[in-house]
N, C-alpha and C positions, 0 to 999 in steps of 0.2 A: 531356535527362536522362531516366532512364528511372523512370515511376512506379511508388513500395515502397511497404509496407503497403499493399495492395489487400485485405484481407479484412473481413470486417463488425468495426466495431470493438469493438460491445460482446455477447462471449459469453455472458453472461447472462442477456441481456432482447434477441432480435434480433424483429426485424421484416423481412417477407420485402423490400420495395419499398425501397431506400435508392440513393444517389448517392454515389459518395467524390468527396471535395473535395483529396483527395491530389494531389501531383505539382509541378512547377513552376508559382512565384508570384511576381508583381515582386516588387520587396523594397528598401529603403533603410534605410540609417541617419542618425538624428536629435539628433545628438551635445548639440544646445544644445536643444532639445524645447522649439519655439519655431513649428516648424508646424501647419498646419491640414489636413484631408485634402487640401483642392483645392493646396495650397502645394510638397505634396511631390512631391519628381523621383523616379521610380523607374527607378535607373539600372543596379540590380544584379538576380541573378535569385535564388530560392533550391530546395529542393526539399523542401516541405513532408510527413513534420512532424517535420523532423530542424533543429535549433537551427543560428544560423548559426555555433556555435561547431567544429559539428562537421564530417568528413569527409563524408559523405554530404549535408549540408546543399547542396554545392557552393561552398562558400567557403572555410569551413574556419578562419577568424580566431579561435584561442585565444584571445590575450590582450588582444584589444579589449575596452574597457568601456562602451560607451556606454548610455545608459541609457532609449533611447529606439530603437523599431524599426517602422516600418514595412510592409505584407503588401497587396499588391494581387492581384485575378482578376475571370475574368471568368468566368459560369457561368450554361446554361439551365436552366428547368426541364422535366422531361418533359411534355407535351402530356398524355396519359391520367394527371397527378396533377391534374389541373384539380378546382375542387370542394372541393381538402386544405386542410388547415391544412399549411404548410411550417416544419418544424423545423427550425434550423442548429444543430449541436452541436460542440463544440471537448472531445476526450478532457483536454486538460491545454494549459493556457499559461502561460507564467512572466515577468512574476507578475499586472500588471495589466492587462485588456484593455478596449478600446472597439475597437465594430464599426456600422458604417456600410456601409448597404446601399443604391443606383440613388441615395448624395448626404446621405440620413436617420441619423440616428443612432438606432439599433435598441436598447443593452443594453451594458451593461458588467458585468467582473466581475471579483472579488478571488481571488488565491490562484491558487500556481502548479504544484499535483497533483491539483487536482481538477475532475471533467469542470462544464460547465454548458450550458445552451441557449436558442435565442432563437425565437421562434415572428416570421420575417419576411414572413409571407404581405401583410401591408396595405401592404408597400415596395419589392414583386417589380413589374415590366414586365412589358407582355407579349412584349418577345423576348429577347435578351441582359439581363444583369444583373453591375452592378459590384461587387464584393465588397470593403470596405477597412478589417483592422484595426491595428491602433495598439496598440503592448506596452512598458508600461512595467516596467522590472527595474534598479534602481537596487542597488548593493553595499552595502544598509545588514545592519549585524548585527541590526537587530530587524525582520528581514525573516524569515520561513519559510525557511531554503535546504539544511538540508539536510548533506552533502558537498558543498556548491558553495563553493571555493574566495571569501573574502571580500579575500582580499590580490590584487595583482595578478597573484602566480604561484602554482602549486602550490605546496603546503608538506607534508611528512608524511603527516599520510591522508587531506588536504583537496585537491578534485581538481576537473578544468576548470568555470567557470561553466556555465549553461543558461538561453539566454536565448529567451523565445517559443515559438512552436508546436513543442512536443514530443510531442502524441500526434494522432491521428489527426482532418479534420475532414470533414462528413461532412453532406448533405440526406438528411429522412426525410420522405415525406407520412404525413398523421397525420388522423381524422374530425375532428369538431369537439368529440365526445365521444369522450375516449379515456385507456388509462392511462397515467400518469404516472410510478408507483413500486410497489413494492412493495417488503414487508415478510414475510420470511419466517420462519417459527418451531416448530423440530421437538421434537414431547415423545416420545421415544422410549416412555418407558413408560406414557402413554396410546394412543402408538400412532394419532398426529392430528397434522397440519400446519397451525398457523395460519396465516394468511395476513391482514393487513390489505393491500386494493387502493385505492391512492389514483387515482381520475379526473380528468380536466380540467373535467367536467359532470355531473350526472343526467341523464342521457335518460329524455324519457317512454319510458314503458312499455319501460325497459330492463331488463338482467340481467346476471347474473355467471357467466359457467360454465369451471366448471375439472376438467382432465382431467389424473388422473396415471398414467405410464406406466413400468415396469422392461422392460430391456431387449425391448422394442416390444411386450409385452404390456401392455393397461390393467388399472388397477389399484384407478382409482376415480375416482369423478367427482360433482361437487355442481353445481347451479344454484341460483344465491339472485334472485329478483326485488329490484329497487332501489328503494327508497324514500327519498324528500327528508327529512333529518332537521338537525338546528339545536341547536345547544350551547343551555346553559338562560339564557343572557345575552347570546346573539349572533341575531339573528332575520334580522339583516340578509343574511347568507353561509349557504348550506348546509355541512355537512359533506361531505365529498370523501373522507371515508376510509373504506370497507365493511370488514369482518371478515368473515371465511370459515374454515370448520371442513373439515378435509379426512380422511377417513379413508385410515390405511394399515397394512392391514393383512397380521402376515405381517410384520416391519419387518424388513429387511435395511439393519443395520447400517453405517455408513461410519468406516472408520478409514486411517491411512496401511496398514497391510494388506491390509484389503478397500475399496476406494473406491466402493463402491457408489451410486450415482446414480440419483434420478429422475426423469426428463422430466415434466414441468410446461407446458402450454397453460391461458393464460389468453383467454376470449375475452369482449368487451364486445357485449351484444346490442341492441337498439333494435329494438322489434316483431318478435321474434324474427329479423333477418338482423342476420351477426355486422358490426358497425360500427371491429372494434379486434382482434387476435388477437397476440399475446406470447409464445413460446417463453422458456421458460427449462427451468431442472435444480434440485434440491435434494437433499440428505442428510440423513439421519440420525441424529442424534447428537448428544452430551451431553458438557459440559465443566464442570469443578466440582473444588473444592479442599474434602477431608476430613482435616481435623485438618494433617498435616505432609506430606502426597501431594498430586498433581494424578491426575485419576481424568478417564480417557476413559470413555463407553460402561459407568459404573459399576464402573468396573474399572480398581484403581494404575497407572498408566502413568507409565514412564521415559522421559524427553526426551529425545534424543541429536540437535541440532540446527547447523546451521551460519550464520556470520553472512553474508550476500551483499549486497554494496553495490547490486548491480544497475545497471555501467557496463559499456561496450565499445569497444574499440578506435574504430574510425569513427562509430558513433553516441551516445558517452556514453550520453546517459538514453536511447537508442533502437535498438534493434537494428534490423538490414536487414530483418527476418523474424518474426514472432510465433512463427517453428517455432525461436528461439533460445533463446523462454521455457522452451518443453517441453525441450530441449536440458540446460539448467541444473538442471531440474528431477531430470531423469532422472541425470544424473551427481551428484547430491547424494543421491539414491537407493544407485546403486550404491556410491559410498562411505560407506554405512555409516547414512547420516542417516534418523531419522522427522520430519525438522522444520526449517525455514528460519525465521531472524529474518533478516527482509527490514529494512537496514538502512538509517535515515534518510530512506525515500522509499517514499511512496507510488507503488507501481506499474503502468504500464500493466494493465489486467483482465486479460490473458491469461498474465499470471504465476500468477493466483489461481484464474483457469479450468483451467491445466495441475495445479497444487499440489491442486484438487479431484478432475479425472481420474486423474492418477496416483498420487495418494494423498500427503499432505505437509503436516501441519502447519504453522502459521504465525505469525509473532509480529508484526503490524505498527504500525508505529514512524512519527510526525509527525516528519516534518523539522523541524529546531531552528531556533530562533533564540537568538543567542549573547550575551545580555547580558538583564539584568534591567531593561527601564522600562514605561512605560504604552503606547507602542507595540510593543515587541514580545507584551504580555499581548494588547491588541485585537488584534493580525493572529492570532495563534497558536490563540485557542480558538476562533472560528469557520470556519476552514479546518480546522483536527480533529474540530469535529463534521459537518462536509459528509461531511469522510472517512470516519469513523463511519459516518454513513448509505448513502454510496455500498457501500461493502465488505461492511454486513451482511450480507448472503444467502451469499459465498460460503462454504461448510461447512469451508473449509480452515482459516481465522484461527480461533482459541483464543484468543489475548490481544489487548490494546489496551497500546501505551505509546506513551504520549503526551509522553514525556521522556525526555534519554539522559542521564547522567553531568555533570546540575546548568545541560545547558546553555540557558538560558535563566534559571537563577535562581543562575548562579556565584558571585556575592554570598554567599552562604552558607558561604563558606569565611574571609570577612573582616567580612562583616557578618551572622554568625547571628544577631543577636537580630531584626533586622528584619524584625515581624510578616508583611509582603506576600508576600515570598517562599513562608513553609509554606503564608500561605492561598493562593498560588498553586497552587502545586504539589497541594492537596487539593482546591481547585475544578474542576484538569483529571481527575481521577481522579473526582469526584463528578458531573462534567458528563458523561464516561463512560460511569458508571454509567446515568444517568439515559436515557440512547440505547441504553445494549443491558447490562440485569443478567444474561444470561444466558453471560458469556466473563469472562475474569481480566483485570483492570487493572495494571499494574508501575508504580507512579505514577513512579518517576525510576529506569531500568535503571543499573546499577554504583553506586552508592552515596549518600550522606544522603536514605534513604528517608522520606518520611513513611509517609502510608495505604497502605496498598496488599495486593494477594494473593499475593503471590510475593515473596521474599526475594531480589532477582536482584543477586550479585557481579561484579566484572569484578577478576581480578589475570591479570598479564601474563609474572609472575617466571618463570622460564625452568628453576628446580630444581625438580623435584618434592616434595623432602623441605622446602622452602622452603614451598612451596605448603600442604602439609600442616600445617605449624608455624602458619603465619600464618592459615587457617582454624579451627585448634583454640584459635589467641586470640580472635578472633571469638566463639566460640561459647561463650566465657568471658565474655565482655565486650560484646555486641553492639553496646556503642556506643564500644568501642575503635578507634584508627587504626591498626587490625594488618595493613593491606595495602601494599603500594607505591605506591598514592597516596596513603597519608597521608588521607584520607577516611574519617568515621565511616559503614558502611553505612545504623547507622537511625540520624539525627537525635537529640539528644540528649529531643525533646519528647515521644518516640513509645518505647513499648515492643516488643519480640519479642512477639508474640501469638501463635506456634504454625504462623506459616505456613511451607509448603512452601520452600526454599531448594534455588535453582539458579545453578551456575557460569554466567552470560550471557554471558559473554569472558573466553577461556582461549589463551594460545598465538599466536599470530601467529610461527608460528615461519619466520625466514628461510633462506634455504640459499645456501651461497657456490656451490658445484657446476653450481648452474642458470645459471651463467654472467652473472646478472643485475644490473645495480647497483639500488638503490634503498633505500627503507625499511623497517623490519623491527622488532620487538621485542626487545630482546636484544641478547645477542651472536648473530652468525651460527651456525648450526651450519654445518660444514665439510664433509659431503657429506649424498648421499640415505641412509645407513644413519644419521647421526650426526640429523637431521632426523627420520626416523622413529621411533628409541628414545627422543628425547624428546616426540614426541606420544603414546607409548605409555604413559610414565612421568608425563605430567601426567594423560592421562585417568586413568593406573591408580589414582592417585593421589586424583581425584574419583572412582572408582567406590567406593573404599575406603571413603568416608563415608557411613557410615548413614543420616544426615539429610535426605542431600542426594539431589533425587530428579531432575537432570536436566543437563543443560551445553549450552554453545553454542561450539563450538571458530570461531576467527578467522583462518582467510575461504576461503571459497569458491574465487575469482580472486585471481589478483593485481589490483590496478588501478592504472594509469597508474605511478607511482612508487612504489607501495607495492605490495612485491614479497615478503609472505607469506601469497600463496595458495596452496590443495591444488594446481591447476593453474594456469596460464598467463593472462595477460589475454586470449589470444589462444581460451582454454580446451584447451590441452594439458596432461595429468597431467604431474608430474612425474616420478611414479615409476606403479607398476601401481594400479589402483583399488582392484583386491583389497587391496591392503595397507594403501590405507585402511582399507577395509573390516572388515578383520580386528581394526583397534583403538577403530573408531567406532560399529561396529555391533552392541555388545555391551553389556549390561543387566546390572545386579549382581544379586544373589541378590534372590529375593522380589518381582522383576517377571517381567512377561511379556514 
């Protein structure tokens, strides 16, 4: 089979010397998860790091459940990394991993969209080396999943499981002293990048020097010498986290307009030779809610955003190509969009790298877990704040929602008085906050809002003048069930405090014409003119509101059975883009 995704996995932090661990990998299934590394047959092949559920994986088993998987290789290291620390990195596995490296068991980890790594230098041979992990993904609802279908079959908008290696994996050699993260932070109107650089060590007599670049002109540059420093209660551990002040001056602004970018080189010194060097990029810019607006760049900006589940024909969560990301990207552009709500899944980086390059707001949303108990609260808040962390830096995300339409605390529809649910739903919003005050929180998108900064609706009704009615009771009543799910948007315990209110799902509208069977909101409309007058008439319908300063029209693709996307699963318009465009890509009076 021939080896995909070959490109550096992570666009934001690369490092020049890397190995992909891509390509064809034994593989078995472990249906009773009842063996040991050394116990299991590996009799099947796969092609990693496409799930065995999918097409490209080379298996292709939809509706198997097993809840146990196994991943075998075999892999050298380069001769000239001799010396390194050896990093193994896994972009995303779903959901539980254990990794076992030449027989040792090296590291495990939870959660199945966010990247993690293992430093296996003390477990390496010195020639060949056996790679063996082990992925547990059991069908529970208080699991993180997302759109990963919990029944045995599709249903509605709930679509193929994702089980194991879904994103890229990958050798790094790395000093012994080197960094680890970062933390990035633009004040446009100081006109300064902060920067905290988190290390692996201090090196004696090291430093920090960082170099930023516009379009390959430099633009500025700081060195800080490092010094060993200790919390006032911890003597035992140094701090590992430096702070850096960057000037930039001159600030070229980053908007879905202008996307302005700055090359960023971080380099880790040790006796002045550089021991560590980090490419990355940063923007610009400013997001903040004043009174009833959301203000980019100091300035009211109107949303006009689409929802994208982010699947594909043969690879579900994985496209053949990272130039798919750009692909989606660019066609959410031309039809009409400043803004993607990336839906229920956190996405491989190069969705958030293209939405930075070519300009795109972003809403991103923690895959749900679908029932209210003490296991799904522990799996949920700490795989949201990894994600949190990992995401920060790209300049595209504006919001954090860390909840979609109750799911995770549904109880609220039959059991509102039970205090655990609001303090749940305000602990994910407050746990938010507390990782990055500087973006909007949506604590529950579509309705029984607690905290939060954004007022975000979802109705589905297919009339416009419907549409209209039923928002002007809303905004009578805020804690009325004026919509078609019968749903109070704010929670009876929580008052309207002023904030900004945005359509977040609108329309899913299906067309009988595209010859397609599947699911839809509505009734069908019956061709491409009868399809497009009512996307006209429900946006025109949200533009008309004064209050209202943004929408999210649903959906991008089609996917798998649910067949009211602008275009195709396959990603073909159905009608001309422009004509999207003509009704998506327009701002009501008093914006820009």
């Amino acid at each position: 089979m021939k080896i995909l995704r070959t490109e550096y996995p992570r666009p934001d932090f690369i490092r020049s010397r890397w190995q992909s661990l891509n390509g064809v990998w034994d593989f078995s299934f472990d249906d009773d998860n009842k063996k040991s590394p050394r116990e299991v047959s590996f009799d099947q092949e796969i092609r990693v790091p496409f799930a065995f559920q999918t097409k490209l994986s080379g298996i292709g088993d939809a509706l198997r459940t097993t809840p146990v998987v196994w991943y075998r290789r075999m892999f050298e290291v380069p001769k000239d990394w001799e010396g390194q620390r050896i990093l193994l990195h896994f972009g995303a596995v779903d959901y539980e991993t254990l990794v076992w490296v030449n027989g040792d068991f090296v590291g495990c980890h939870r959660g199945g969209y966010v990247p993690f790594s293992l430093d296996i230098t003390d477990f390496l041979g010195e020639d060949g080396n056996e790679l063996i992990v082990k992925v547990i993904d059991e069908p529970k609802a208080s699991q993180p999943r997302g759109k990963q279908s919990a029944n045995y079959e599709n249903w509605a908008c709930w679509y193929t499981r994702v089980t194991g290696i879904w994103q890229s994996v990958w050798l790094e050699p790395v000093a012994d002293a080197h960094v680890r993260r970062l933390r990035m932070q633009p004040d446009i109107d100081q006109g300064h990048l902060t920067l905290d650089v988190e290390l692996s060590r201090i090196p004696a007599k090291g430093a920090l020097r960082l170099t930023a670049s516009f379009a390959g002109t430099e633009q500025s540059t700081v060195t800080m010498p490092l010094s060993v420093r200790h919390y006032s209660q911890c003597d035992l551990h140094p701090r590992l986290e430096q702070r850096l002040v960057l000037s930039v001056p001159e600030v070229k602004l980053w908007s879905p307009e202008n996307p302005n970018l700055y090359d960023l080189t971080i380099e880790l010194l040790q006796d002045g030779e550089v021991v560590d060097s980090v490419t990355t990029y940063f923007g610009m810019r400013k997001v903040e809610t004043r009174g009833n607006r959301v203000f980019l760049n100091n300035k009211p900006y109107y949303l006009r955003m689409v929802l994208d589940q982010g699947f594909w024909p043969d690879g579900v969560y994985t496209p053949e190509t990272a130039e798919e990301f750009r692909q989606d990207v660019e066609l959410a552009k031309a039809a009409g969009f400043n803004g993607i709500r990336k839906h229920q899944k956190i996405e491989d980086p190069y969705f958030y790298h293209y939405c930075d390059t070519l300009g795109m707001l972003v809403w991103a949303e923690m895959p749900s877990v679908y029932n209210y108990d003490e296991a799904g609260v522990t799996a949920i808040l700490p795989e949201w704040q990894q994600a949190v962390r990992r995401l920060y830096n790209f300049p595209c995300i504006m919001a954090w929602v860390p909840m979609n339409e109750s799911w995770g605390v549904d109880q609220l529809e039959y059991e509102p008085h039970d205090p655990r649910l609001r303090h749940h739903l305000d602990s994910l919003y407050h746990a938010t906050k507390a990782l990055d005050p500087t973006r909007l929180v949506i604590s529950n998108d579509g309705w029984e809002l607690g905290i939060t900064d954004i007022i975000a609706i979802h109705e589905y009704t297919q009339d416009s003048k419907d549409l209209a009615r039923r928002y002007q009771a809303f905004r009578e009543d805020p804690h009325a069930k004026a919509f078609t799910h019968l749903r109070p948007i704010i929670l009876p315990e929580y008052e309207y405090e002023g904030q900004p209110i945005i359509i977040t799902e609108y329309g899913g509208v299906k067309v009988e014409e595209a010859g397609v069977e599947g699911w839809g909101y509505g009734q069908s409309a019956q061709d491409i003119r009868e399809m497009l007058d009512r996307m006209k008439a429900l946006t025109d319908a949200i533009l008309a509101q004064p209050d209202v300063c943004g929408f999210c029209y649903t959906q991008l693709t089609d996917v798998q059975q649910e067949v009211n996307g602008l275009v195709s699963f396959e990603r073909e318009p159905k009608t001309n883009i422009e004509e999207y465009a003509a009704i998506f890509g327009r701002n009501p009076q008093g914006f820009r």
